[in-house]
C-alpha positions in Angstrom: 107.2 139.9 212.1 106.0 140.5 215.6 108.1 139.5 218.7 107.3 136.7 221.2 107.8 137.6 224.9 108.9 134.3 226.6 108.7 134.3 230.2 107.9 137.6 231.2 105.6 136.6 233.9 108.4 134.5 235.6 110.8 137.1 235.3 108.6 140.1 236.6 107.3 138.1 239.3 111.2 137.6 240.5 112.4 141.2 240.3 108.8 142.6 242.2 109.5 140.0 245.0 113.2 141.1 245.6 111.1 144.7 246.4 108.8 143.1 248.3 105.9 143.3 246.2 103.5 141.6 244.1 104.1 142.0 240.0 101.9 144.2 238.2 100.8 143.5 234.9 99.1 146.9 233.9 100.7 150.3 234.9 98.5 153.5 234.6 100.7 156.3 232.7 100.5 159.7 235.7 98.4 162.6 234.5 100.9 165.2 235.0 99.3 168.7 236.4 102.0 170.6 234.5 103.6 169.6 230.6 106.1 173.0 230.1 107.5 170.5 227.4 103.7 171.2 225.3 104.0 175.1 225.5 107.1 175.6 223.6 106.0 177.3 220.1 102.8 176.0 220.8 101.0 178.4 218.5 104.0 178.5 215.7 103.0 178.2 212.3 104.7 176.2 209.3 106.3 179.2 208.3 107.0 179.9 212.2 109.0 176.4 212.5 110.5 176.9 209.2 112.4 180.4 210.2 113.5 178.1 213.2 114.8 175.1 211.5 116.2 178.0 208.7 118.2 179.4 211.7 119.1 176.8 213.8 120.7 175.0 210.8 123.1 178.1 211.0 124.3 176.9 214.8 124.8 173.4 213.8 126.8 174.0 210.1 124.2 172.5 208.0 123.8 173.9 204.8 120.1 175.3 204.1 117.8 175.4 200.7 114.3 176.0 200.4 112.6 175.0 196.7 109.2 174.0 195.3 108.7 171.1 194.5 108.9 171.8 190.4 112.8 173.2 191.1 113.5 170.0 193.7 115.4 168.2 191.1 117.5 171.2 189.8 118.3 172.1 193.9 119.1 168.7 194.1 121.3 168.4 191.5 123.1 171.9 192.4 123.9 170.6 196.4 125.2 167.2 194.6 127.8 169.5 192.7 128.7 171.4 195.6 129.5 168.4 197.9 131.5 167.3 194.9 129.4 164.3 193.4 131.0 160.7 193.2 129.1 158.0 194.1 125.9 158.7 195.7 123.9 155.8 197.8 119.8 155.7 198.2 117.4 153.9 200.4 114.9 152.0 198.6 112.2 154.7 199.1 109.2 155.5 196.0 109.8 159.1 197.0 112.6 159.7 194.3 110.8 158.4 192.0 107.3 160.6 192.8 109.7 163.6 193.4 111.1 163.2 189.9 114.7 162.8 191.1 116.7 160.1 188.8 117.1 163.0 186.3 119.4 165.3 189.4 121.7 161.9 189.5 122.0 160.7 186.4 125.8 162.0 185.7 126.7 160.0 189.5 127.2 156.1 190.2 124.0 155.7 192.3 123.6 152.6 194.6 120.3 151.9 195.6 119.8 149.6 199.1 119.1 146.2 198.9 119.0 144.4 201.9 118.9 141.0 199.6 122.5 142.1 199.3 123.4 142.1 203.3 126.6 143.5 204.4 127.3 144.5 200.8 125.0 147.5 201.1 127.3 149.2 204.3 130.8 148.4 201.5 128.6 150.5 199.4 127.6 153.1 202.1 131.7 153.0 203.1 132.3 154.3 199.2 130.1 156.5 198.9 130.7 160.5 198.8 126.8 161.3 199.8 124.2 159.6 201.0 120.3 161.2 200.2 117.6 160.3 202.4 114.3 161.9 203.2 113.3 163.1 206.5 110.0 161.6 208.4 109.7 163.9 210.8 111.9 167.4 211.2 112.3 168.8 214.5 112.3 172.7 214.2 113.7 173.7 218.1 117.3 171.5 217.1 117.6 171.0 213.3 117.4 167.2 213.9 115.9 165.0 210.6 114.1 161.7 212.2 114.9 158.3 209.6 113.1 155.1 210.1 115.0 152.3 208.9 113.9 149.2 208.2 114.9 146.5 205.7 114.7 149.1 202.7 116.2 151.8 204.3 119.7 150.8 206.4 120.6 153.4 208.5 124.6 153.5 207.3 123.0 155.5 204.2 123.3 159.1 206.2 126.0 157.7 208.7 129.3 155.9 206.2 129.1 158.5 203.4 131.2 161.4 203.8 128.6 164.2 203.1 124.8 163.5 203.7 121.8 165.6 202.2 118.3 165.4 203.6 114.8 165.7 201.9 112.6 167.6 204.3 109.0 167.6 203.1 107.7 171.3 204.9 104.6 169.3 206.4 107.3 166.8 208.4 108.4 170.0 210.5 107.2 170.0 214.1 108.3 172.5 217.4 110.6 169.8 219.2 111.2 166.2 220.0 108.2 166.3 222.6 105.9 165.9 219.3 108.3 163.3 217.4 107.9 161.1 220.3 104.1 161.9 220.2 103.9 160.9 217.0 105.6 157.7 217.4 104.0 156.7 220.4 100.4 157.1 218.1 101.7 154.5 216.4 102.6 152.3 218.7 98.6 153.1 220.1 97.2 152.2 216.5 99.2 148.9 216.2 101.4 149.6 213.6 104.6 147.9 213.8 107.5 150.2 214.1 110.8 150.9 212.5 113.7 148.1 213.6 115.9 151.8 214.4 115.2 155.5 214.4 117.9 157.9 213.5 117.6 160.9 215.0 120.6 163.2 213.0 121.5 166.8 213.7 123.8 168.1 211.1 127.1 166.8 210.2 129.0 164.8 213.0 130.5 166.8 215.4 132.6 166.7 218.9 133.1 169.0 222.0 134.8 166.3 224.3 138.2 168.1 223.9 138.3 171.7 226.3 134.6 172.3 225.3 136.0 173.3 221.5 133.6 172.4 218.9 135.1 170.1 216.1 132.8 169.7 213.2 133.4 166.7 210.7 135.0 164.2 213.0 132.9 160.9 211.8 130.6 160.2 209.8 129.3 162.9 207.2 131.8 165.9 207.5 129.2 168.0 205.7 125.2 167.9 206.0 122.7 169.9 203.8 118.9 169.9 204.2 116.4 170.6 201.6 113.0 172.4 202.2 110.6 171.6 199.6 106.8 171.6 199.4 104.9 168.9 199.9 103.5 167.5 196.7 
């Protein structure tokens, strides 16, 4: 459903006459002479981004797998051991399914989101010992996995379980954020209605408010693993 702006015109008109101005209804974005932010492994590879990712994921205490596609339910099934198994919670998302995945979880309570169930899907998310999820985009530079949530895919599914594993198809890797916000901004350009919430998550939850000491595992998943595979 698209939003209604009631009253914008009003309201800008009031805030550009406390500065003394007239309102402007179009603003032109600056050219910039210099973008440092667009140079930064400008000419990286796939492969280039993926060493990155592979390394970063080492600074942040993520756990790291690379697989084909063929071997994505057996890596799958393997990281579900190793985080202990339990109940597992899903977003609604066709990717499972096209990625052959029901077989990696069929020993495991799986709950599926359903937003026709409201609040019941976050009781679900609270029991849960992993939450799976695949990543749209997958910044290299930090390790971060971008989610868009929306009605099928609630945003407590990496964030209430207490470990989390991410899907990261190889093609969603780019340099840094400077690209994830390009990309979202295209679709903005383009029309297309966005996500009601994007998640940008970097590992398992962590802390340095305390003498500068790095706690990992304070909230939210204690443990995070991402999974490389090919892109079908």
């Amino acid at each position: 459903m698209t939003g209604i702006i009631q009253n914008r015109d009003v309201f800008m008109k009031n805030i550009a006459s406390q500065y003394g101005r007239t309102s402007k209804k179009e603003v032109k974005r600056p050219q910039w002479v210099y973008r440092p932010q667009d140079e930064v492994m400008k000419s990286a590879s796939t492969d280039d981004l993926l060493f990155v990712l592979k390394e970063h994921c080492k600074r942040i205490h993520t756990d790291f797998y690379q697989t084909s596609v063929s071997n994505l339910p057996t890596t799958l099934r393997y990281v579900i051991n190793e985080f202990g198994g339990g109940r597992i919670i899903l977003p609604k998302d066709d990717r499972f399914m096209e990625y052959g995945l029901s077989e990696s979880m069929a020993d495991h309570h799986v709950d599926v989101w359903d937003y026709t169930k409201g609040r019941e899907n976050i009781k679900l998310a609270e029991k849960a010992n992993i939450g799976i999820t695949f990543s749209e985009i997958t910044l290299a530079e930090s390790a971060t996995v971008v989610l868009f949530s929306d009605r099928n895919k609630g945003r407590t599914v990496c964030m209430l379980p207490k470990t989390y594993i991410s899907i990261i198809p190889k093609s969603s890797i780019v340099p840094r954020m400077t690209q994830a916000a390009q990309l979202i901004r295209g679709k903005v350009e383009t029309g297309e209605i966005l996500p009601t919430c994007i998640n940008f998550i970097t590992g398992p939850s962590n802390s340095a408010d305390i003498e500068m000491d790095l706690v990992v595992g304070v909230h939210g998943p204690v443990r995070a693993a991402y999974i490389i595979v090919e892109d079908k």
